[in-house]
C-alpha positions as CSV (number, residue, x, y, z in Angstrom):
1,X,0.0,0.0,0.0
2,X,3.0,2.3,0.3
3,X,1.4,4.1,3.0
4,X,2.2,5.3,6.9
5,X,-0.5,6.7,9.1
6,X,0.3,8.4,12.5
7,X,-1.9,6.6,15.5
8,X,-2.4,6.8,19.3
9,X,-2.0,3.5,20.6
10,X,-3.4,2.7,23.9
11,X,-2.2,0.0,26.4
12,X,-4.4,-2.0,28.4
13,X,-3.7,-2.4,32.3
14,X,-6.6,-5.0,33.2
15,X,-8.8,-6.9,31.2
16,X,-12.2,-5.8,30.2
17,X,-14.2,-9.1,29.6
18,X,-17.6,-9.5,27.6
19,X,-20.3,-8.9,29.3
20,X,-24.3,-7.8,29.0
21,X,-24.1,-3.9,29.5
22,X,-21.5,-2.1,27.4
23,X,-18.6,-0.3,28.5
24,X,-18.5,3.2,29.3
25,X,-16.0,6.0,28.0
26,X,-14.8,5.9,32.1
27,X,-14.8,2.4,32.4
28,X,-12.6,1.7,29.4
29,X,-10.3,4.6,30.4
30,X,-9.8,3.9,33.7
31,X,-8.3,0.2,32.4
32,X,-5.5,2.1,30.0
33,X,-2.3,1.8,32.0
34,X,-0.3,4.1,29.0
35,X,-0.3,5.8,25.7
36,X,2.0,5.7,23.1
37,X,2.7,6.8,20.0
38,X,2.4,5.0,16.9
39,X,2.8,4.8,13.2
40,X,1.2,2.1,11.5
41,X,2.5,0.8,8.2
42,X,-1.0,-1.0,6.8
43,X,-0.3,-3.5,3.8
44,X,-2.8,-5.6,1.8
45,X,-2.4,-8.8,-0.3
46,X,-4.7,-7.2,-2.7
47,X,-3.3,-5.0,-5.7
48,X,-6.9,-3.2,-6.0
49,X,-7.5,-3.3,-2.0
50,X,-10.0,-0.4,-2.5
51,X,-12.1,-2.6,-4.1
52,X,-11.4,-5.8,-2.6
53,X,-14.7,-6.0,-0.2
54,X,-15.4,-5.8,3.0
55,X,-15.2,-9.4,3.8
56,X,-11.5,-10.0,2.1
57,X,-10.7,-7.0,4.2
58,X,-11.6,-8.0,7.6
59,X,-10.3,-11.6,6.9
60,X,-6.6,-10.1,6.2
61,X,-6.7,-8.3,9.9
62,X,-8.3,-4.9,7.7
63,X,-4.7,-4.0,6.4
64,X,-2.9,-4.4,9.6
65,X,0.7,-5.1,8.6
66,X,3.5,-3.6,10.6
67,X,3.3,-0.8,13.7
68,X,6.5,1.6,14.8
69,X,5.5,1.8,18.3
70,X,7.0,5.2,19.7
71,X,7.7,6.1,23.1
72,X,5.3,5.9,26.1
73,X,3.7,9.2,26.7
74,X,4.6,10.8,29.7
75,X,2.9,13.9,29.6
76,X,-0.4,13.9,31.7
77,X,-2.7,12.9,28.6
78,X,-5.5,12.0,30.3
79,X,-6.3,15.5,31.0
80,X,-5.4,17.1,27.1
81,X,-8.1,17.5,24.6
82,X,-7.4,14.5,21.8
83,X,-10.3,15.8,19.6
84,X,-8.4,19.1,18.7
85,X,-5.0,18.0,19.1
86,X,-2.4,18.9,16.5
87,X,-0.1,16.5,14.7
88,X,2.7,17.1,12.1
89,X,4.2,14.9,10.1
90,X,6.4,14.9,7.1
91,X,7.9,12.6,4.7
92,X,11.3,14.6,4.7
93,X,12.2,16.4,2.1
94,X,9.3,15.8,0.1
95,X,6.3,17.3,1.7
96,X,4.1,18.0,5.3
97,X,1.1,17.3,6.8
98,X,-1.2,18.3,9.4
99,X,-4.0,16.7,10.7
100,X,-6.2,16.1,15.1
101,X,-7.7,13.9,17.2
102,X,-10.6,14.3,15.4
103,X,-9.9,12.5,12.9
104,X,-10.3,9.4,14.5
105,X,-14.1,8.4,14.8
106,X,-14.1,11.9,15.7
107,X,-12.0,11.1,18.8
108,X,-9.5,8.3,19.7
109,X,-10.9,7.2,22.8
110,X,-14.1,6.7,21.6
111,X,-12.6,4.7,18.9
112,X,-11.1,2.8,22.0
113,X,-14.5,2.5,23.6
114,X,-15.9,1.1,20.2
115,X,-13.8,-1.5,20.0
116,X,-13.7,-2.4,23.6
117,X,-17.5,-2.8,23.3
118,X,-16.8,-4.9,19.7
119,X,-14.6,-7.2,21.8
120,X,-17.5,-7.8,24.2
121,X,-20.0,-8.4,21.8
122,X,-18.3,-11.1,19.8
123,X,-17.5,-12.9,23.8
124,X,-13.4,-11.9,23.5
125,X,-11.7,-10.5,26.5
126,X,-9.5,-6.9,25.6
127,X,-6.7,-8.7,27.4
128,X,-3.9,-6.3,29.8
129,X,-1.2,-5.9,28.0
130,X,-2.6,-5.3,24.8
131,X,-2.1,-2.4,22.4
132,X,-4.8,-0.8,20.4
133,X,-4.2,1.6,17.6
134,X,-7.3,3.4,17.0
135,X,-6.3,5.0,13.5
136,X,-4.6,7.5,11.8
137,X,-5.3,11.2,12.9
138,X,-4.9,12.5,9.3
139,X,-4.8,11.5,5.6
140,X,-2.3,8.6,5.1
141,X,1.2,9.5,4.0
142,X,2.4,8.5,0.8
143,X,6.0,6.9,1.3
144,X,8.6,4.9,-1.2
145,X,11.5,2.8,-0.3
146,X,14.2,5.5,1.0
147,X,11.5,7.9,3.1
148,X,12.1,8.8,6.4
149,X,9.2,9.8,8.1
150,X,8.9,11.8,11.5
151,X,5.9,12.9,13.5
152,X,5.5,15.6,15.8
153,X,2.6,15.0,18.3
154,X,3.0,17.9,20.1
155,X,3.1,17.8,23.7
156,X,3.0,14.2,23.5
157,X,6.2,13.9,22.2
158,X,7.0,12.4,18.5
159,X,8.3,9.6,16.7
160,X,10.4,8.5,13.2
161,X,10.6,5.6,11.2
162,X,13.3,4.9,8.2
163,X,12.0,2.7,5.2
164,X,14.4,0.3,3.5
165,X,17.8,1.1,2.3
């Protein structure tokens, strides 16, 4: 796919098991031990994966190929507002972009709350431990063997990946 997209990635402290009654935003927060930063590196067995279907999609993990996984965040995140917040990135010395929060279901963490509740409904456990990406918070960057890619989360801190040679 030739493609990187920054990401928050959350990491569970405790299991949330399925149960009746979904999880609340509080709930599911209050089981995230950290955050990191991401950078997801989605890849897809199909040449046409826009047009591949839903069903081919899901059964190849959606595009989930390879994650950077950035340094914990030690900034007090739990209190900064993820809806509006700004990151950078840039493919260096080719071009920049900017993108929020917001562009994650419109929030991260209720992306996280989403698929917590997912989880639950199909009887699996979110296990501690576990890492969820909750996707990209702006359009996906183009990259080609050679790119170097950094992004600048702000506050948060940032992180940079190499690809090939």
């Amino acid at each position: 796919m030739r493609v990187a997209e920054p990401e928050l990635a959350f990491v569970l402290a405790r299991d949330l098991e399925p149960r009746a009654n979904p999880w609340t935003r509080a709930e599911v927060l209050d089981a995230v031990a950290d955050l990191r930063l991401a950078l997801e590196v989605p890849d897809s067995r199909f040449a046409d994966f826009v047009h591949a279907g839903e069903a081919q999609l899901v059964a190849e993990s959606a595009c989930a190929h390879d994650l950077v996984l950035g340094p914990r965040v030690t900034t007090d995140w739990r209190s900064l507002d993820l809806v509006d917040h700004q990151v950078r990135a840039e493919v260096v010395g080719r071009y920049r972009r900017e993108g929020t929060g917001a562009a994650v279901l419109g929030d991260p963490r209720t992306a996280l709350v989403w698929w917590a509740n997912e989880m639950s409904a199909i009887g699996e456990t979110a296990r501690a431990g576990e890492v969820v990406i909750t996707g990209t918070c702006m359009k996906s960057l183009e990259i080609q063997e050679g790119d170097h890619v950094r992004v600048d989360y702000g506050v948060l801190g940032s992180i940079e990946a190499r690809f090939g040679r």
